[in-house]
Residue, then its C-alpha position, 0 to 999 in steps of 0.5 A: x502447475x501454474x498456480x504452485x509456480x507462481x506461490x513459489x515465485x512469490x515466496x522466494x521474493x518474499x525471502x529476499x526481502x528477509x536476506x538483509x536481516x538475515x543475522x536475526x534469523x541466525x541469532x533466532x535459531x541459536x536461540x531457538x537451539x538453547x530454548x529447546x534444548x532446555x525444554x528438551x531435558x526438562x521431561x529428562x528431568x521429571x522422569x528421574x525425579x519420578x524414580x526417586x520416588x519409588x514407593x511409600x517411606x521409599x521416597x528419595x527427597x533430597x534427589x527429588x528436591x535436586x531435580x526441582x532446582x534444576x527443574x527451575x533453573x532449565x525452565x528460566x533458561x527456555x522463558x529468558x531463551x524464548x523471548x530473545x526468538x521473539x525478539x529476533x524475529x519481531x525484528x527480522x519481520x518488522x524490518x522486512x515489512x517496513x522495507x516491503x511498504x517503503x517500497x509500495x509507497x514508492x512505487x505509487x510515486x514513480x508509476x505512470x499516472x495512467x496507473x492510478x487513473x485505472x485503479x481503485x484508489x482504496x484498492x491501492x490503500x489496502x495493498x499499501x496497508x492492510x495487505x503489508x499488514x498481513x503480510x507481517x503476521x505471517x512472518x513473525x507467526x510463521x518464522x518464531x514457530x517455524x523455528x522453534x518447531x523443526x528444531x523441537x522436531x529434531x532434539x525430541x527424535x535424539x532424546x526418544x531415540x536415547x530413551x528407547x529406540x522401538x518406541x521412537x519408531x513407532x511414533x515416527x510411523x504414525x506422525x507423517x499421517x498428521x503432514x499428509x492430512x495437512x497438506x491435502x487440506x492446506x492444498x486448497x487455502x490459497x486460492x480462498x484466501x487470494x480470492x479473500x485478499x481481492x475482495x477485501x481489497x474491492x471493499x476497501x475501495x468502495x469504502x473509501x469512494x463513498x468517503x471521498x465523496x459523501x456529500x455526494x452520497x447524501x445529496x442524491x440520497x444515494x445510502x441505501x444503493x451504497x449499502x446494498x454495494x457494500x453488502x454485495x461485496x462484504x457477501x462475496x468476502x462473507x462466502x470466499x472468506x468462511x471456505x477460507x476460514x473452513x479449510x485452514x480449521x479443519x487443519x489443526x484438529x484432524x492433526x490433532x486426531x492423529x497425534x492423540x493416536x500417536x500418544x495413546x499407542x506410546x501409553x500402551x506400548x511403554x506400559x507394556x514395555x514397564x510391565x515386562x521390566x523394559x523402561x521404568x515408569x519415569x522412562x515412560x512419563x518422560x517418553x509420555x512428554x517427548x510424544x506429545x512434545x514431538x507431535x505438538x510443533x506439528x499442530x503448530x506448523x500446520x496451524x501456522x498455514x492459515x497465517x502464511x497463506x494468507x500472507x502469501x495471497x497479500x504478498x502476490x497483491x503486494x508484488x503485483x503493485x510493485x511489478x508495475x512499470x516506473x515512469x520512465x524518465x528517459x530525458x536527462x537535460x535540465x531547462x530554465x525555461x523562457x516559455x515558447x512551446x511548439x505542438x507538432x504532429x500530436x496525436x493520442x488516444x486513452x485507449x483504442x479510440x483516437x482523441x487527439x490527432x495531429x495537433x499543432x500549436x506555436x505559442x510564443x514567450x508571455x502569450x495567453x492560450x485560452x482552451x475552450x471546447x465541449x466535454x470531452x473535446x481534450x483540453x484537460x487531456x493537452x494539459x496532461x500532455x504539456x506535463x507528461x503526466x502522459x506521453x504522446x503516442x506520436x508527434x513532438x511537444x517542443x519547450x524552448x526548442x527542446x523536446x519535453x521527452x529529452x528533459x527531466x520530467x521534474x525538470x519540465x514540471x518544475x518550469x510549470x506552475x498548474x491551479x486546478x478545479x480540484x483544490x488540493x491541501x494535506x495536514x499540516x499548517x497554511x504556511x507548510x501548504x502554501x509553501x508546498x512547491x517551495x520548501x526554503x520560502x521565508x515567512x516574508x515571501x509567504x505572506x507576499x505570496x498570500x497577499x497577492x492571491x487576497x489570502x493574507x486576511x482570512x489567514x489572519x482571522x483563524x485562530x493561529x494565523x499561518x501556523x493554523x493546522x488544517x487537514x487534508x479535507x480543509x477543516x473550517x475553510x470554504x472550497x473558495x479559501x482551498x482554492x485560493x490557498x492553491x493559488x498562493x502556492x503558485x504565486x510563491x513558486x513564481x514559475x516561467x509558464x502558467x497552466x490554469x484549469x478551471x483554477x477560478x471555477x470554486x470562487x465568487x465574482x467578486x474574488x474572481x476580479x481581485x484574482x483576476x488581477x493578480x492573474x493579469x500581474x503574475x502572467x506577465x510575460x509568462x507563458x499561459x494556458x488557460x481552461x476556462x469556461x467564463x467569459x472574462x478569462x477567455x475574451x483576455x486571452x491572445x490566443x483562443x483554441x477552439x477544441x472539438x473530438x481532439x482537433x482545432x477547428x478555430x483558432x484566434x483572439x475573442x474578437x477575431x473568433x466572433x467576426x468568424x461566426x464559426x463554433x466559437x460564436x455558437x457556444x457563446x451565443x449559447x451561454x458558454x461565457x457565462x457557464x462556471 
């Protein structure tokens, strides 16, 4: 019961979707009301032109060439009629679906980044596209003979029933077989075709991990573990896909069975009926052609179930995506920040297991905060926090005195300048990159920006300069350049406060000092947080935190910290200021 309620709910979402183009659908249907009327008098028409034809020298030739052109002219009215339905519905399906991706694409936009940190990202892909994708073959399957069905359905019982009443009932006897033996087929598709949608969904996401990452893959020599993955998967989708494929065929041919059984009981039945001088034989062919054209949408119908029920399953996949809660953004202050931060009382946990606990921080306007710590110990995750990627479970972040959850979050973010480890470029040209944060940039403050980052010569040496177009994967450019191109981007937005992660982890030393400098230049009276691992970013730092399970165990300048002797003095001695 649950699971028909929820199919329920899922299709009249989907029909939701359908009411603003709801005039195609009524031009479909008138449309469709002219066609088949028209196909409809064609059997009419052919039963006359039969008895015009009534033996041999009897032939009435000019009632018989009457009948052709007219017999023409209905069959070009039900084609020109057939493909304004089309039409119609093409448009209503695609318009829907454009509007259903729009909104899936979205929501990957306003979901909390918690979100996408739990799920597949090709999972997410396949929901977007291919899921979307399935969704519309339905429709327009699913609507254009739909439509075209139950009005055939309709017109042929009034023209049986003109023709000849018993037989009429007779046919409509036996057809509802055909719909029972449909439904109890049809009844368990969806659940193989959900299971069908998940997997496929499992694979587009393993696809797409391997992709990503296949340096990786071929660096660990990891291939025949991938394949044997994938294969694991694709044999789910091989097994739950063949039931789903089994039962949806299994439709159309036992329907098929019953609807031979309905004309051959109309064959027998009006021959009688002509042999006792009850319906001339043009009566029977014309009777002969409404059987078969009556039972026909049937097949279609039921042979439309594999197609909506598949884009039934996609649409539950779809829905769940779009059912995920926003981001909240809760806050509607705006803020030029100056760039004092004040930490009180944090605490946060991913899950169950506390990482952070009552951390406190006052970092004043221009000062530099460098965090160091082991893996694990929350530095990237007090990064999160200063950026609400994530929000703190208790306790206050503070910016100029304001706390973060009352401002904006693009209010908040825009006052953040952030470099990553993971360098990040889409397709498009350097200049379009570097211009990311700043779409009103003019070429001179580009190049400015370019210069400053010591990205200006390799840029000149490419072939199109800044109008060189790289794809996301940075084609012909080292992770270095990547990285740097990042960096340009933050010199243009030229941002109050700083936040660095491992920003000069991917670059040799000798472009570490250049950009160094120009660090030291852009962080001038700027507020800074740095996550760094080497020792010429750490010992320039005012303030260093000394992270360990979430806490701040020490907390001052390089030479301070050293003369401490503490946690600090144990990871350099160590090695930690050598270590990328």
């Amino acid at each position: 019961m649950k699971k028909n309620a929820a199919k329920k709910r899922t299709v009249s979402r989907l029909l939701s979707y359908v009411k603003p183009y709801r005039k195609w659908l009524v031009l479909a249907l008138f449309f469709a009301l002219i066609q088949i009327a028209a196909t409809l008098f064609v059997p009419v028409v052919i039963g006359e032109a039969i008895d015009f034809i009534v033996g041999k020298g009897e032939v009435d030739f000019k009632g018989v060439f009457k009948k052709l052109i007219e017999l023409g002219a209905l069959a070009a009215v039900a084609a020109s009629f057939q493909w304004l339905v089309s039409y119609c519905t093409n448009k209503l399906s695609y318009r829907t679906i454009r509007d259903i991706r729009r909104e899936a694409f979205q929501k990957l936009n306003r979901v909390p980044l918690k979100v996408i940190d739990n799920s597949s990202r090709g999972d997410l892909m396949t929901r977007v596209g291919a899921d979307v994708e399935q969704i519309s073959d339905g429709l327009i399957q699913g609507f254009t003979q739909l439509f075209t069905g139950i009005v055939t359905v309709i017109g042929t019982l009034c023209f049986m029933l003109g023709v000849n009443y018993f037989v009429t009932l007779v046919v409509v006897i036996i057809t509802p077989l055909s719909i029972v033996v449909a439904y109890f087929i049809a009844k368990g598709c969806h659940d193989k075709f959900q299971q069908q949608s998940d997997r496929r969904g499992e694979l587009g996401g393993l696809c797409q991990e391997m992709l990503s990452d296949i340096k990786t893959v071929k660096a660990f020599s990891y291939e025949e573990i991938a394949e044997r993955r994938f294969a694991e998967i694709n044999g789910k989708l091989k097994k739950v896909g063949t039931k789903a494929m089994f039962y949806s065929a299994m439709v159309n041919p036992c329907t098929r069975f019953v609807n031979g059984i309905v004309y051959a009981a109309v064959a027998i039945i009006g021959a009688i009926l002509v042999i006792r001088g009850s319906m001339s034989v043009g009566e029977l062919s014309c009777f002969l052609t409404y059987a078969n054209q009556y039972t026909k949408p049937f097949n279609e119908i039921t042979g439309v179930i594999t197609e909506l029920q598949t884009a039934t399953a996609a649409a539950a996949r779809v829905f769940t995506l779009l059912d995920k809660e926003d981001e909240t953004d809760d806050g509607t202050l705006t803020l030029d920040a100056r760039g004092d931060i004040e930490i009180d009382g944090v605490n946060f946990s991913y899950g169950d297991k506390p990482l952070i606990e009552n951390f406190n921080l006052d970092v004043k306007h221009g000062q530099r905060v460098a965090i160091v710590g082991p893996t694990g110990c929350g530095k990237t995750t007090l990064i999160n926090l200063l950026m609400r990627f994530y929000d703190v479970k208790s306790g206050e972040i503070r910016v100029d005195g304001v706390p973060i959850n009352k401002l904006k979050r693009s209010e908040l973010r825009k006052n953040f300048g952030m470099v990553l480890q993971d360098s990040w470029l889409f397709h498009g040209t350097i200049r379009e990159n570097i211009a990311y944060g700043k779409e009103d940039a003019t070429d001179e403050e580009i190049i400015a920006a370019a210069k400053k980052a010591h990205t200006h010569k390799f840029i000149m040496r490419l072939k199109d300069g800044y109008d060189t177009v790289i794809s996301d994967r940075g084609d012909g450019i080292s992770q270095g350049q990547r990285q740097l191109l990042c960096i340009a981007r933050i010199m243009l937005m030229d941002p109050p406060m700083l936040i660095l992660d491992e920003a000069t982890s991917n670059i040799d030393t000798r472009t570490e000092i250049k950009i160094q400098k120009a660090f030291a230049e852009i962080m001038e009276g700027r507020t800074s947080f740095i996550v760094a691992h080497r020792l010429s970013t750490i010992k320039e730092a005012d303030i260093i935190l000394v992270m360990k399970d979430g806490n701040v165990i020490e907390k001052g300048d390089h030479d301070s910290l050293m003369k401490l002797g503490g946690f600090y003095k144990t990871l350099f001695e160590a090695g930690y200021g050598d270590n990328a």
